[in-house]
Biopython code that builds the backbone (N, CA, C, O; Angstrom):
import numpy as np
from Bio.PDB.StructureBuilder import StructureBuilder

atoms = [
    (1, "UNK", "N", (101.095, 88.656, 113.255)),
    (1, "UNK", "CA", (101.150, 90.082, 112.938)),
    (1, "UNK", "C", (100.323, 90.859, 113.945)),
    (1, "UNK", "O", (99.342, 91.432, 113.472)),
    (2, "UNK", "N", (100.583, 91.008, 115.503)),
    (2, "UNK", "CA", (99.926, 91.383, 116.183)),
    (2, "UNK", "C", (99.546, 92.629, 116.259)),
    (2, "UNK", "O", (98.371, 92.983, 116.353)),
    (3, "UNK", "N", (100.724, 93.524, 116.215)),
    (3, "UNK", "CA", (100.786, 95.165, 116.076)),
    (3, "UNK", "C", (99.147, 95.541, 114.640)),
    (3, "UNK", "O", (97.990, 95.948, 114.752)),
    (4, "UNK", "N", (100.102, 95.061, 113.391)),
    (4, "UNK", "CA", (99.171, 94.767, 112.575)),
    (4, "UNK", "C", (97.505, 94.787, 112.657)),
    (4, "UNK", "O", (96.723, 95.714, 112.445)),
    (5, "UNK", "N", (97.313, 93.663, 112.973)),
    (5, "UNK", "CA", (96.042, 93.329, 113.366)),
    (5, "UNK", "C", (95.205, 94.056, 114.003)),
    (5, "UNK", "O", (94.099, 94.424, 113.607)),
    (6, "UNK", "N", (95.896, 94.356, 115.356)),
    (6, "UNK", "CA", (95.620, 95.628, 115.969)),
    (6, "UNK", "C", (95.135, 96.665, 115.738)),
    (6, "UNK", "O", (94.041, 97.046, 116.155)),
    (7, "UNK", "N", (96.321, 97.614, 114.633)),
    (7, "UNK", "CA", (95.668, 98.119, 113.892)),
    (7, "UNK", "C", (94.580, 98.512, 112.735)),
    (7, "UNK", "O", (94.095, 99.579, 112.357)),
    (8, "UNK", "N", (94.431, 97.178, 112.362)),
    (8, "UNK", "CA", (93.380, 96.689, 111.008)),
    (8, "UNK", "C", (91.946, 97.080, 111.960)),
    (8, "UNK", "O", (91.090, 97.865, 111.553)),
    (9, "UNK", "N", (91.896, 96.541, 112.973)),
    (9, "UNK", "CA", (90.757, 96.809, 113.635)),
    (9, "UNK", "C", (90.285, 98.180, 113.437)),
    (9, "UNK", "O", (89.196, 98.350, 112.889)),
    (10, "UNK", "N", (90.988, 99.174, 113.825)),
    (10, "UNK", "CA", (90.130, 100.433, 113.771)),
    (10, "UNK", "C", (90.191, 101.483, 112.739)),
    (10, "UNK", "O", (90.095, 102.710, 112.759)),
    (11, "UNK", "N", (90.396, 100.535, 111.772)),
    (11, "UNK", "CA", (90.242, 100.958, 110.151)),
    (11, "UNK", "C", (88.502, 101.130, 110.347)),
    (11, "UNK", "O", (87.817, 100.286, 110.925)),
    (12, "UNK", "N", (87.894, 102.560, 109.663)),
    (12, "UNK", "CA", (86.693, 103.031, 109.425)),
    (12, "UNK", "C", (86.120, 102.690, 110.758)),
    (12, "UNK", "O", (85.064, 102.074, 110.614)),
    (13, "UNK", "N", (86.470, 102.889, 112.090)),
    (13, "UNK", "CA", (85.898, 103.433, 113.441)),
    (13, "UNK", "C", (86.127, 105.522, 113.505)),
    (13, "UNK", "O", (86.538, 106.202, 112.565)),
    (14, "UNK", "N", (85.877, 105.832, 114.329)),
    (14, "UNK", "CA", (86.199, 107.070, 114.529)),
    (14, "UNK", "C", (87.745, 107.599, 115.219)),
    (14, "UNK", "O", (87.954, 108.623, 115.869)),
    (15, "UNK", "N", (88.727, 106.501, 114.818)),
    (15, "UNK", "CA", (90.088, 106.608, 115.199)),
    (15, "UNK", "C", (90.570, 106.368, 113.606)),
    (15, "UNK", "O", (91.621, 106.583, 113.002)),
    (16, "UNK", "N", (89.537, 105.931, 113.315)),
    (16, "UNK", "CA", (90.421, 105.956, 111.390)),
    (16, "UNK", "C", (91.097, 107.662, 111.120)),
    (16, "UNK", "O", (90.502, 108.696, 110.817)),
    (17, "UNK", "N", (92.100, 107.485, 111.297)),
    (17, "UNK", "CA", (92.653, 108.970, 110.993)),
    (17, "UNK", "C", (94.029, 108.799, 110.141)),
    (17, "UNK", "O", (94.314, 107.672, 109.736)),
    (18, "UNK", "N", (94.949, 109.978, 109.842)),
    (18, "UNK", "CA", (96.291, 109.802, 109.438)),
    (18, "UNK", "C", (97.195, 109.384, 110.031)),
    (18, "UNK", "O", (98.144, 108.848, 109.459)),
    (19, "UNK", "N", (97.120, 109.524, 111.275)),
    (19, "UNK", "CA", (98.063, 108.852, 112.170)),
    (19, "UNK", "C", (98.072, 107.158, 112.359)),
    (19, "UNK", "O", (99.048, 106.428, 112.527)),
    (20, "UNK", "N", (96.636, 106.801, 112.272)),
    (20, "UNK", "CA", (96.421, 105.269, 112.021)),
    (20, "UNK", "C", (96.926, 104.891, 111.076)),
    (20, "UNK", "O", (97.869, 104.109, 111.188)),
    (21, "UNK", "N", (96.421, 105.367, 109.644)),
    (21, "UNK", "CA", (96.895, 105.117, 108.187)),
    (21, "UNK", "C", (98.580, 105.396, 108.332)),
    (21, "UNK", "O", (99.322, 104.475, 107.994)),
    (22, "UNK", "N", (98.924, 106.133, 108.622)),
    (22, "UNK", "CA", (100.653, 106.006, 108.769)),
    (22, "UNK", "C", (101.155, 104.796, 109.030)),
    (22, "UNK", "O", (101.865, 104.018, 108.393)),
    (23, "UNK", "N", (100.372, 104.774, 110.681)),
    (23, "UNK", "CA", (101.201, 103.568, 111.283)),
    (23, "UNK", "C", (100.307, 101.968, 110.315)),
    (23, "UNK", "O", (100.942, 100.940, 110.553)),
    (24, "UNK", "N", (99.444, 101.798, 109.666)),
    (24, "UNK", "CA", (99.293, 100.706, 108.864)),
    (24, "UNK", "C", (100.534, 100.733, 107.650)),
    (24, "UNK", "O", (101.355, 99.836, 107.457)),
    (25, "UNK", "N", (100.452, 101.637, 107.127)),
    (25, "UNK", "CA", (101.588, 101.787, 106.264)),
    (25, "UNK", "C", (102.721, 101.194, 106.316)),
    (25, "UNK", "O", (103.103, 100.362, 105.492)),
    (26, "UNK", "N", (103.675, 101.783, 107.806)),
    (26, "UNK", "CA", (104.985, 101.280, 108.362)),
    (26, "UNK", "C", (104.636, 100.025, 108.730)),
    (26, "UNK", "O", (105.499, 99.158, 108.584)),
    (27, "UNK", "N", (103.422, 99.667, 109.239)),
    (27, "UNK", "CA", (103.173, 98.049, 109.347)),
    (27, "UNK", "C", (103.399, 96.979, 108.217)),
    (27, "UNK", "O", (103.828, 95.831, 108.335)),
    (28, "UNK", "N", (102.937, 97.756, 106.923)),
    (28, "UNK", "CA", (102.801, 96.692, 106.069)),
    (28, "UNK", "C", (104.048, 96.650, 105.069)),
    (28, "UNK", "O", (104.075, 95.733, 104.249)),
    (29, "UNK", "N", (105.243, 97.737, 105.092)),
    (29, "UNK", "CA", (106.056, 98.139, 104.244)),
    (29, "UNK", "C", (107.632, 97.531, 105.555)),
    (29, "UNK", "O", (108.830, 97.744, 105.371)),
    (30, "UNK", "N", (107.251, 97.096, 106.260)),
    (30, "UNK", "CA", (107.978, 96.227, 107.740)),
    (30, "UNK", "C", (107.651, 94.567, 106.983)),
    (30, "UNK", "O", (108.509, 93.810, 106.529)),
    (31, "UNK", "N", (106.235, 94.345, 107.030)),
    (31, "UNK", "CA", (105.643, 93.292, 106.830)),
    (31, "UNK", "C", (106.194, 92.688, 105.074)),
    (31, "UNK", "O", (106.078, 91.574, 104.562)),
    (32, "UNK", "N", (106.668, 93.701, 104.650)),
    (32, "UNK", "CA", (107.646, 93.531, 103.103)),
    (32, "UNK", "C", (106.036, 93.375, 101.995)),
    (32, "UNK", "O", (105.941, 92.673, 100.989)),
    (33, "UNK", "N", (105.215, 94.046, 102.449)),
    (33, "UNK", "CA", (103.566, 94.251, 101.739)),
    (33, "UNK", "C", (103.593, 95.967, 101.136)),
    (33, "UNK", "O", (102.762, 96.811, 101.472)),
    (34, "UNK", "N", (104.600, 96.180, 100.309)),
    (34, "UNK", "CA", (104.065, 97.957, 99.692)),
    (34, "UNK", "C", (103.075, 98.210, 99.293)),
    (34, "UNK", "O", (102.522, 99.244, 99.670)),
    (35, "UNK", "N", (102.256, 97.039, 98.035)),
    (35, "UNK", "CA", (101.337, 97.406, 97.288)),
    (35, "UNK", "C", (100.131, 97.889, 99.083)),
    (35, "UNK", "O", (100.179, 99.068, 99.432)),
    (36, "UNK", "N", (99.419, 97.103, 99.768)),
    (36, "UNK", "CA", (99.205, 97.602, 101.057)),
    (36, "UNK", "C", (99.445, 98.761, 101.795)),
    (36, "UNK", "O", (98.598, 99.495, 102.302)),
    (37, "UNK", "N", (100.996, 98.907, 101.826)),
    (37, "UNK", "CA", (101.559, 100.172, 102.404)),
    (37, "UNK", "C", (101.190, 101.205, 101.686)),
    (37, "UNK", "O", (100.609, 102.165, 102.192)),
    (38, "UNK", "N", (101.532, 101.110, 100.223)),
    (38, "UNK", "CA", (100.362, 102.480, 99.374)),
    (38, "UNK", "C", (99.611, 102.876, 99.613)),
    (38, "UNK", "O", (99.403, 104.081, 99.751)),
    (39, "UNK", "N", (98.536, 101.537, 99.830)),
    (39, "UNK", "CA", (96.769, 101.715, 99.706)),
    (39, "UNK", "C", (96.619, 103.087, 101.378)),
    (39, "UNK", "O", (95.878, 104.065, 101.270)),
    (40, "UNK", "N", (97.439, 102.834, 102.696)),
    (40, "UNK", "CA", (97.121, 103.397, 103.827)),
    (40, "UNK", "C", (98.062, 104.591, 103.602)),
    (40, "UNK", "O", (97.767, 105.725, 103.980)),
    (41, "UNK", "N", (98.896, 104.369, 103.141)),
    (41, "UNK", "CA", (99.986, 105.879, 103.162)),
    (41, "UNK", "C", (99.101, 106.842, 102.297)),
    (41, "UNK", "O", (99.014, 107.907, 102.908)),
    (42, "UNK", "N", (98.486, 106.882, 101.244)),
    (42, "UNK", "CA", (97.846, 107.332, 100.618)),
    (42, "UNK", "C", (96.810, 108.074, 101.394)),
    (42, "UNK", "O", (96.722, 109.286, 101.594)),
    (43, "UNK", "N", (96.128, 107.202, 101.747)),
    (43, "UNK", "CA", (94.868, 107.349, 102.708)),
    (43, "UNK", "C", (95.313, 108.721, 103.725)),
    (43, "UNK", "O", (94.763, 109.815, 103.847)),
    (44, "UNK", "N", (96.428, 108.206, 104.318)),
    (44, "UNK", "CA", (96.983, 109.072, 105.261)),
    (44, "UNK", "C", (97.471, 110.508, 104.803)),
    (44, "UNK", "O", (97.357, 111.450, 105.587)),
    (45, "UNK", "N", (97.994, 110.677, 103.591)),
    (45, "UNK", "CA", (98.143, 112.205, 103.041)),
    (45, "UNK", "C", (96.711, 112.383, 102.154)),
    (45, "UNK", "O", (96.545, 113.382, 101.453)),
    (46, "UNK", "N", (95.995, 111.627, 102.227)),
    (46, "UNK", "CA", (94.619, 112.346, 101.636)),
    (46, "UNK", "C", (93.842, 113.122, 102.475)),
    (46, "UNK", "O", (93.234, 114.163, 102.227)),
    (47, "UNK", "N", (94.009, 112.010, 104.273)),
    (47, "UNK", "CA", (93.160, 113.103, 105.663)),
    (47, "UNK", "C", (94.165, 113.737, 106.326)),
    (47, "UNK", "O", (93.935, 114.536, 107.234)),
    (48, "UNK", "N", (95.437, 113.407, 105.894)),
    (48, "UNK", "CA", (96.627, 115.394, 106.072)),
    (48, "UNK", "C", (96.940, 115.340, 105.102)),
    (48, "UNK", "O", (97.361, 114.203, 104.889)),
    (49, "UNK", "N", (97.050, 116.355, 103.710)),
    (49, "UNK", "CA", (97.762, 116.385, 103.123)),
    (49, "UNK", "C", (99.384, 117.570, 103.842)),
    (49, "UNK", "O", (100.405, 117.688, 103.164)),
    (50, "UNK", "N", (99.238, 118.191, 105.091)),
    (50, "UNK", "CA", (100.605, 118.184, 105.317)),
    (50, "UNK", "C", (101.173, 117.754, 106.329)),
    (50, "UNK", "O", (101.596, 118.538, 107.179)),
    (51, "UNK", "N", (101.353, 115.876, 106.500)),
    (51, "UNK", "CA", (102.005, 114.990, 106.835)),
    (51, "UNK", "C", (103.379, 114.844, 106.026)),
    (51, "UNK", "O", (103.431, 114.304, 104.920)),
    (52, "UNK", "N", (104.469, 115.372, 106.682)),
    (52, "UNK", "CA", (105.556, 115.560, 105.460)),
    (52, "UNK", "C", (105.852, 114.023, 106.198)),
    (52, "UNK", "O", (106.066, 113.279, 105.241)),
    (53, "UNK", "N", (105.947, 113.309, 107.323)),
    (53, "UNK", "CA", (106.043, 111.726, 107.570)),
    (53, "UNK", "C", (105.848, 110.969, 106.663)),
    (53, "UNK", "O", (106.628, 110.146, 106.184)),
    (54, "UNK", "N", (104.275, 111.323, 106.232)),
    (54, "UNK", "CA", (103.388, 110.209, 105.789)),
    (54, "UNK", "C", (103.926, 110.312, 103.769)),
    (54, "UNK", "O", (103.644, 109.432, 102.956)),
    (55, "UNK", "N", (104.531, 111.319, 103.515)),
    (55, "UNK", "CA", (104.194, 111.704, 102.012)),
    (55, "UNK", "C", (105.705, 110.786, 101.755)),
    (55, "UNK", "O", (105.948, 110.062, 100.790)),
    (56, "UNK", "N", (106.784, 111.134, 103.187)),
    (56, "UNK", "CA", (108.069, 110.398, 102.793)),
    (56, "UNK", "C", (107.780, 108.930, 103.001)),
    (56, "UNK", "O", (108.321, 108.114, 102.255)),
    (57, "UNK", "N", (106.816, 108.462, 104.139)),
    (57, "UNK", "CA", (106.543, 106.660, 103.686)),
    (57, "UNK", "C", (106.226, 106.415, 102.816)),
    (57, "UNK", "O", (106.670, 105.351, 102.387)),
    (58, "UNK", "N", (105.328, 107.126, 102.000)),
    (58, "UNK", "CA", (104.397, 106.961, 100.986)),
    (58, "UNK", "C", (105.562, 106.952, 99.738)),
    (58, "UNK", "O", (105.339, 106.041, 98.940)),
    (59, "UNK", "N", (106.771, 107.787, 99.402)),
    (59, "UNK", "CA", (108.071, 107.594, 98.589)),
    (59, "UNK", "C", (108.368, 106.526, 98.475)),
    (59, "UNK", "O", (108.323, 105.861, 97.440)),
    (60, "UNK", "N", (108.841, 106.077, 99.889)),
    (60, "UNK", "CA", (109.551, 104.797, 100.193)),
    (60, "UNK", "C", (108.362, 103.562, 100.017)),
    (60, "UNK", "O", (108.858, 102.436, 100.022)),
    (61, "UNK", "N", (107.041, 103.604, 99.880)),
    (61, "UNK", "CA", (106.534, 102.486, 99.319)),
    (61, "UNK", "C", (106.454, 102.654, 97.915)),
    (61, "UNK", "O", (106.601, 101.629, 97.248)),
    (62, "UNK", "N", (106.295, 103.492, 97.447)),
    (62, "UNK", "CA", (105.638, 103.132, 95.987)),
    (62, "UNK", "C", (107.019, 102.410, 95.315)),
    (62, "UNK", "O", (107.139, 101.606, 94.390)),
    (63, "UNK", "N", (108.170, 103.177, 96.354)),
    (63, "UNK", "CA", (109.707, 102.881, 95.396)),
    (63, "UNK", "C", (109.495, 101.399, 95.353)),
    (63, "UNK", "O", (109.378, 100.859, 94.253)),
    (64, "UNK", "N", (109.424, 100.535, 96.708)),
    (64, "UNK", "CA", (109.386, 99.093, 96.804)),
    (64, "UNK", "C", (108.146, 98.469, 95.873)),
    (64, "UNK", "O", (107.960, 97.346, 95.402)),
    (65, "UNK", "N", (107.572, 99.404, 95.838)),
    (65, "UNK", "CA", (106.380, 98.692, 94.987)),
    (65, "UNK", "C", (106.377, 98.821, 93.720)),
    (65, "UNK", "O", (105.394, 98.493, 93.055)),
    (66, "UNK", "N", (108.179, 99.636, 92.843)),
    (66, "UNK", "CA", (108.178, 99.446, 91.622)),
    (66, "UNK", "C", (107.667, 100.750, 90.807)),
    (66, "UNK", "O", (107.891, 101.041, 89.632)),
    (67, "UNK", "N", (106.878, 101.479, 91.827)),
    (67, "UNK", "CA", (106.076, 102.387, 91.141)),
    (67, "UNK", "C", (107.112, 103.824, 91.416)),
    (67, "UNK", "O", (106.749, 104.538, 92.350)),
    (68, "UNK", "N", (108.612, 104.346, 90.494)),
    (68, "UNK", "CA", (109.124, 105.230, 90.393)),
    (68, "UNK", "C", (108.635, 106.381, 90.378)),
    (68, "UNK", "O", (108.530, 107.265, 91.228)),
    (69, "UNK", "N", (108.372, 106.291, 89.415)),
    (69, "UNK", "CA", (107.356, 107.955, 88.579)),
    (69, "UNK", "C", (106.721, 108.173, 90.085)),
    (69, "UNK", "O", (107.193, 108.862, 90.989)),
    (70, "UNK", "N", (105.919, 107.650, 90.089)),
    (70, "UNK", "CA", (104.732, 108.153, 91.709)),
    (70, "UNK", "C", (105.625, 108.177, 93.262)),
    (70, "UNK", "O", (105.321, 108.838, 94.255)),
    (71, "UNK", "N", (106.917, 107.146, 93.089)),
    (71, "UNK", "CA", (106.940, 107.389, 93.943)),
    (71, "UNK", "C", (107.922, 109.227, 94.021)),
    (71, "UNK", "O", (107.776, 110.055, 94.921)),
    (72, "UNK", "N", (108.539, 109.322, 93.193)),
    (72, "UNK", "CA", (108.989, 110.748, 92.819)),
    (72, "UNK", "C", (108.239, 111.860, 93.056)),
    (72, "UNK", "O", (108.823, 112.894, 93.380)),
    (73, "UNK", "N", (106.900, 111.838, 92.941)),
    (73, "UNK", "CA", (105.679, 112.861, 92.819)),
    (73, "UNK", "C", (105.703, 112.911, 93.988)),
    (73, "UNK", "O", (106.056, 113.978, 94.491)),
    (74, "UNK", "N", (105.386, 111.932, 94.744)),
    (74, "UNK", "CA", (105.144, 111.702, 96.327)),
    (74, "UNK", "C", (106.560, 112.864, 97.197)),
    (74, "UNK", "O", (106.504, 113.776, 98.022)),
    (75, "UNK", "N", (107.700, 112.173, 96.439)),
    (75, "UNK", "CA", (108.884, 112.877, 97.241)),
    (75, "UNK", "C", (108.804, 114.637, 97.601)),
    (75, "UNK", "O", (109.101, 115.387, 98.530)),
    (76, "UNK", "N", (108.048, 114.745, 95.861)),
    (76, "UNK", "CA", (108.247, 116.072, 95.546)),
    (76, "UNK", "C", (107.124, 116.902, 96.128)),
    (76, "UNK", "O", (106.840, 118.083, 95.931)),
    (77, "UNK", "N", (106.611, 116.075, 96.821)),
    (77, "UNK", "CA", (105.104, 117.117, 97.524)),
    (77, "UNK", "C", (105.128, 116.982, 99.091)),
    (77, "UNK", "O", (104.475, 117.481, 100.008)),
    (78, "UNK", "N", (106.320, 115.958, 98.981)),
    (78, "UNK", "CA", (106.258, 116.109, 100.428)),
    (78, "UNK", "C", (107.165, 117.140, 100.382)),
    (78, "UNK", "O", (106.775, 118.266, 100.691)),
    (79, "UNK", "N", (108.470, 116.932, 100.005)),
    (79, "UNK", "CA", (109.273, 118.150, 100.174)),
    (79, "UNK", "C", (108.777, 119.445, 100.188)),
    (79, "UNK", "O", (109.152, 120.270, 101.021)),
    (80, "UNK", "N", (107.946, 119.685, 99.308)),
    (80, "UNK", "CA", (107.469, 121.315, 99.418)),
    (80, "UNK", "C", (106.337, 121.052, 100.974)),
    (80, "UNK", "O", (106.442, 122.005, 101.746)),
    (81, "UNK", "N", (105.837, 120.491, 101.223)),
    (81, "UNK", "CA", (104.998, 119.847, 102.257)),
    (81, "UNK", "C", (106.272, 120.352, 103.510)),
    (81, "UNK", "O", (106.294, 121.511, 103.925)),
    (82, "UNK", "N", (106.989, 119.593, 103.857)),
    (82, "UNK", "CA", (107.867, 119.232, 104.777)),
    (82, "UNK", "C", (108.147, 121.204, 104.622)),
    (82, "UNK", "O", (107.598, 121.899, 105.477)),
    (83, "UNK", "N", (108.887, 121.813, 103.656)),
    (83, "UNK", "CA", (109.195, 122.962, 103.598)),
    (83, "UNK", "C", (108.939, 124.013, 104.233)),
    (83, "UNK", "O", (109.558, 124.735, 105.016)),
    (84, "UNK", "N", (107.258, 123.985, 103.480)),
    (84, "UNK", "CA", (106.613, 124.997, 104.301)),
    (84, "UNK", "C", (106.300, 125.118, 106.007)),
    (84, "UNK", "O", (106.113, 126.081, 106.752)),
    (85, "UNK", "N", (106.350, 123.379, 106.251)),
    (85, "UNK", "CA", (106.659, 123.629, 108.098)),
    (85, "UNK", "C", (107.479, 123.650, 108.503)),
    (85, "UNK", "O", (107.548, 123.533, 109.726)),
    (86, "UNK", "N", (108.552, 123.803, 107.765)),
    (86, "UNK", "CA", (109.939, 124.212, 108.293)),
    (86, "UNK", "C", (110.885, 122.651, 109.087)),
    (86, "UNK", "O", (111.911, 122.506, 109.752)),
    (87, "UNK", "N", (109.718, 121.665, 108.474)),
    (87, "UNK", "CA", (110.558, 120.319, 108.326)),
    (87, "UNK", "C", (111.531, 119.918, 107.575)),
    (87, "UNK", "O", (111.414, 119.058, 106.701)),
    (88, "UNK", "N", (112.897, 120.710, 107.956)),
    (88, "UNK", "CA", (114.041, 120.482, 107.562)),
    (88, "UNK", "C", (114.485, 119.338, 107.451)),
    (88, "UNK", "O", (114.433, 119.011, 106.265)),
    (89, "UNK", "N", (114.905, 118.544, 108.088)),
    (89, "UNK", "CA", (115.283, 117.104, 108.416)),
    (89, "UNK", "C", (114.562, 116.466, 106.999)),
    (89, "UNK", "O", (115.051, 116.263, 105.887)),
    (90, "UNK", "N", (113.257, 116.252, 107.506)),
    (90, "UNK", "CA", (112.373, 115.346, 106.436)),
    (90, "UNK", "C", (112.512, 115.518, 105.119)),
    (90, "UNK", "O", (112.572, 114.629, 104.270)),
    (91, "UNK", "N", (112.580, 117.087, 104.902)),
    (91, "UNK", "CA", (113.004, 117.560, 103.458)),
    (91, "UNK", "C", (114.094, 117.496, 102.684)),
    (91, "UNK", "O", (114.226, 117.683, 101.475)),
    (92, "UNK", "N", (114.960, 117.174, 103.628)),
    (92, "UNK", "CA", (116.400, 116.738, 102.942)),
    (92, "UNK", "C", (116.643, 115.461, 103.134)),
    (92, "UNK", "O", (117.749, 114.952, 102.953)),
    (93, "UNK", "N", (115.376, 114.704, 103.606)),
    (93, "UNK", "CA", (115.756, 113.436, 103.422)),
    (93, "UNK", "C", (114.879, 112.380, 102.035)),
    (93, "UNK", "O", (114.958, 111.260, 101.531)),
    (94, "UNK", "N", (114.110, 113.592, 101.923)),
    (94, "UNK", "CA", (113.378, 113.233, 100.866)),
    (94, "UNK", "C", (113.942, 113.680, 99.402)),
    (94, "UNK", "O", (113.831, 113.083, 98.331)),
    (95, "UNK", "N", (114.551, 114.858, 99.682)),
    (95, "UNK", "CA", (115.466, 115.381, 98.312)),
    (95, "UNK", "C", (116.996, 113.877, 98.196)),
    (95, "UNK", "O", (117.766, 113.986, 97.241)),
    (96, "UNK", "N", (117.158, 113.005, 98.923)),
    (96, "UNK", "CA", (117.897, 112.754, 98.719)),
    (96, "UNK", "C", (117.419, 110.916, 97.941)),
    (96, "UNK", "O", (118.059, 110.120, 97.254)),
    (97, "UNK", "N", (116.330, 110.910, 98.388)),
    (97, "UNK", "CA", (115.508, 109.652, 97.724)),
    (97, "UNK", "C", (115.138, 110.091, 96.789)),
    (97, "UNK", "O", (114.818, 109.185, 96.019)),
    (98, "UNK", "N", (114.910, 111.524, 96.174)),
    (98, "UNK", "CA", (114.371, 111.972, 94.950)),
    (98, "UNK", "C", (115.353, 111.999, 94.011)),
    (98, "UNK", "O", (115.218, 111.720, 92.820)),
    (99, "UNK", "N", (116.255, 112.309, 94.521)),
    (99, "UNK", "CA", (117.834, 112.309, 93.731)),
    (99, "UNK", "C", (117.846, 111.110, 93.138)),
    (99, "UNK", "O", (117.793, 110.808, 91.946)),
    (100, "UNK", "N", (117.943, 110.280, 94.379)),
    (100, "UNK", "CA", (118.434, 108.496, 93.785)),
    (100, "UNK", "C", (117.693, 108.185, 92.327)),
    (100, "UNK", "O", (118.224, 107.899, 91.253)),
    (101, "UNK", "N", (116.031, 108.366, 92.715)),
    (101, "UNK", "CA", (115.184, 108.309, 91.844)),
    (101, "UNK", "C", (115.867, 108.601, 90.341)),
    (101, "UNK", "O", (116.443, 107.790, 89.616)),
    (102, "UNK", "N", (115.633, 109.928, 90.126)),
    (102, "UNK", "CA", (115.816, 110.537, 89.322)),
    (102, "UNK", "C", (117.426, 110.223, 88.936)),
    (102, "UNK", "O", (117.280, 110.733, 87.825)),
    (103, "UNK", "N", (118.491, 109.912, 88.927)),
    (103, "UNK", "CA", (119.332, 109.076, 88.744)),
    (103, "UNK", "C", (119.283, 107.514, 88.230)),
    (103, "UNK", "O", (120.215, 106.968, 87.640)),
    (104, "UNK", "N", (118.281, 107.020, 88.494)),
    (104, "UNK", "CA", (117.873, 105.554, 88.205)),
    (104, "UNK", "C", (117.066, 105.835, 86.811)),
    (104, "UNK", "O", (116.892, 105.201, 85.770)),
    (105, "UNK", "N", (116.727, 106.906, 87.239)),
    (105, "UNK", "CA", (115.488, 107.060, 85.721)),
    (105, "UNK", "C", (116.639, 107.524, 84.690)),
    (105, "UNK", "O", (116.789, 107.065, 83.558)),
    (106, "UNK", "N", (117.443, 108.549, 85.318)),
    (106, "UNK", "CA", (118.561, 108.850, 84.080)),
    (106, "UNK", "C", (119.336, 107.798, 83.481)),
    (106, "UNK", "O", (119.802, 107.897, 82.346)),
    (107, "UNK", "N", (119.476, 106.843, 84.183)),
    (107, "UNK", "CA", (120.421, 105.797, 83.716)),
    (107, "UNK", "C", (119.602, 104.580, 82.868)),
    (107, "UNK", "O", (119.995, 103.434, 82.650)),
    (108, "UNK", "N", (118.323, 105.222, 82.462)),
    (108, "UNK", "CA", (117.095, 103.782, 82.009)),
    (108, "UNK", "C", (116.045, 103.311, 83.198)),
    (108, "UNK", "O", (114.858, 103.042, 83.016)),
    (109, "UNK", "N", (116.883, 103.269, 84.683)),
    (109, "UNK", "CA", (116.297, 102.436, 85.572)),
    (109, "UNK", "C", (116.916, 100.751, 85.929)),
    (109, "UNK", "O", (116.595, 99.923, 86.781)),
    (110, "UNK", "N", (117.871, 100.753, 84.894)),
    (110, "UNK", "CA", (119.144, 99.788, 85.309)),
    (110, "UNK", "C", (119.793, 100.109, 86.775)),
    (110, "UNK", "O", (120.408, 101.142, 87.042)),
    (111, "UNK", "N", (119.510, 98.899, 87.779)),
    (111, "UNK", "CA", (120.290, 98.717, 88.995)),
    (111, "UNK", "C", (121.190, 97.937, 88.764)),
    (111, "UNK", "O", (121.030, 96.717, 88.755)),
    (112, "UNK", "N", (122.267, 98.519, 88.543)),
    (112, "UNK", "CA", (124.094, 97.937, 88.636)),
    (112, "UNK", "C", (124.697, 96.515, 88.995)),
    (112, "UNK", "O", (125.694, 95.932, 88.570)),
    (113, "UNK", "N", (123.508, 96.083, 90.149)),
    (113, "UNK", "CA", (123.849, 95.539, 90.726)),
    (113, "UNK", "C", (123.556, 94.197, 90.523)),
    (113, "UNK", "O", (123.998, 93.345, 91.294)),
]
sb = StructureBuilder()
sb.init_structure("model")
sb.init_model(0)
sb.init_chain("A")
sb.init_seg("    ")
for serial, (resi, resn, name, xyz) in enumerate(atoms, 1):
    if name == "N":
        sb.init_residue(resn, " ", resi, " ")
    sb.init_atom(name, np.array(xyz, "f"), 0.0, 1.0, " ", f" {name:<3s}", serial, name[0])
structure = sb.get_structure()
């Protein structure tokens, strides 16, 4: 896990920032590790909270990590997040994972499949 590792290093140096915590995130949610990918995506919209990037990784882990409800909250703050900078793209890509969501929850949370 070289990239990884890499990055683990300058966790709590003076490069510990959101942009680090992002890219640990996509490291560990690659690495098929969400509960992990939470712990830094988190991190990462706590030192930006307007990272509309970081709020849509942060969706897409909690989803893998089971955690619906939060990961929904997440969608929904990035979207207004993403909004207000006029991050179009991101915002409609997050309304459309929020959808799914909220569809899964309407149906119980039964996957079909």
């Amino acid at each position: 896990m070289g990239a990884l590792d890499n990055l683990l290093k300058l966790v709590g140096t003076p490069r510990d920032n959101a942009l680090l915590r992002y890219s640990l995130g996509n490291e560990f949610l690659k690495a098929g590790d969400p509960a992990h990918a939470v712990l830094h995506l988190r991190a990462a919209v706590e030192r930006d909270p307007n990272y509309s990037a970081a709020w849509k990784a942060l969706g897409k882990a909690l989803t893998a990590a089971g955690q619906a409800a939060e990961a929904l909250a997440a969608y929904r703050r990035g979207i207004a997040v993403a909004e207000a900078r006029g991050d179009i793209q991101a915002a409609k890509e997050m309304k459309v994972f929020a959808r799914r969501l909220e569809r899964q929850a309407g149906a119980g949370g039964n996957d079909p499949r």
